[in-house]
N, C-alpha and C positions, 0 to 999 in steps of 0.2 A: 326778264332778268331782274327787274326792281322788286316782284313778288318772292324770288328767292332769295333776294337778301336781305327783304322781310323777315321770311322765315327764318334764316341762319342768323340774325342779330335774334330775331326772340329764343330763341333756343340757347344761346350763348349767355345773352340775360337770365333763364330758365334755370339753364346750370348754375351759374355762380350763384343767385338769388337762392335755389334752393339747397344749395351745398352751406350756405351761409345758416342758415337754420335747423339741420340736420344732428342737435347735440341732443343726445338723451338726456330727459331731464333726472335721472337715475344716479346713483354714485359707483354704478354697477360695470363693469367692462363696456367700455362704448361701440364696441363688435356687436355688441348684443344686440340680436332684433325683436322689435316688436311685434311682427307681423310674416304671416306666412301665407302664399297664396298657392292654388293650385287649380284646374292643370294650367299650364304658362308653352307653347301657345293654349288658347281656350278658341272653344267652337260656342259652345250654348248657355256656356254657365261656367262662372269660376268665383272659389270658396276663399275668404279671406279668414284666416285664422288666430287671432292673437292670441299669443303666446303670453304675453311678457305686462307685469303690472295691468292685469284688466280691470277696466275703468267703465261702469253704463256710460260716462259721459264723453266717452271716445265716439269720433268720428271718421269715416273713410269720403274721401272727396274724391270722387274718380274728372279726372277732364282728359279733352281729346289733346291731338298732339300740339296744336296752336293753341292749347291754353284755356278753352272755352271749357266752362268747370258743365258736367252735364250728371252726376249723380250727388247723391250726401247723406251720403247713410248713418244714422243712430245704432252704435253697438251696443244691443240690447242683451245680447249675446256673447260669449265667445266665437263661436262662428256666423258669416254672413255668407250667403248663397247670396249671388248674382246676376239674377238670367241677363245674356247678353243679346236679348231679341232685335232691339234698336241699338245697335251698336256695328257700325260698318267695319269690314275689312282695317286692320291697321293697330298701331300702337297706343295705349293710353296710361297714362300716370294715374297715382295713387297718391293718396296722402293721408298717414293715421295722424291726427289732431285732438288735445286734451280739450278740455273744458273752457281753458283759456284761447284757444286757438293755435297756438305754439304745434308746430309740424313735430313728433316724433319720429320721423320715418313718413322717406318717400321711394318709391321705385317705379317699373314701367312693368305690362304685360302687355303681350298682345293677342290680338282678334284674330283667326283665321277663317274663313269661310270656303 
């Protein structure tokens, strides 16, 4: 019972915290996203697309659903292929990050196996 309400205070903190940072730094429609992923559920691989202001110095931070950050990719690119080989079963966040570290955009996909 204490491990679940572990998890349900970090996810609670998760939200707000990341709801808290979520402003484009753009003067553009704040609807606007930066970032498109597909397919959402993913099996083997899934494609992160930006859209919106592309920056080399963009960054996508994938972590599990407890917060433990496990990828961090350089968008070298406008798109980034993902293979999801070590990636178990289950949900994971996103997060596109400028140069300065400033979150533009974050959301959840998930794993199916």
């Amino acid at each position: 019972m204490k491990g679940i309400l572990y998890i349900i205070i970090f996810t609670v903190v998760l939200s707000f915290g990341a709801s808290a940072q979520l402003k484009p730094t753009t003067t553009e429609d704040p609807t606007t996203k930066f970032i498109r992923f597909y397919p959402n559920p993913a099996v083997n691989n899934i494609t992160f697309e930006i859209q919106h202001d592309f920056d080399k110095s963009y960054t996508i931070q994938i972590y599990n659903f407890i917060g433990k950050k496990l990828v961090d990719l350089k968008a070298g690119s406008r798109s980034i292929n993902l293979p999801l080989y070590d990636f178990y079963r289950g949900i994971y966040i996103y997060q596109l990050r400028d140069k300065s570290g400033q979150i533009l955009e974050s959301g959840k996909f998930q794993v199916i196996r």
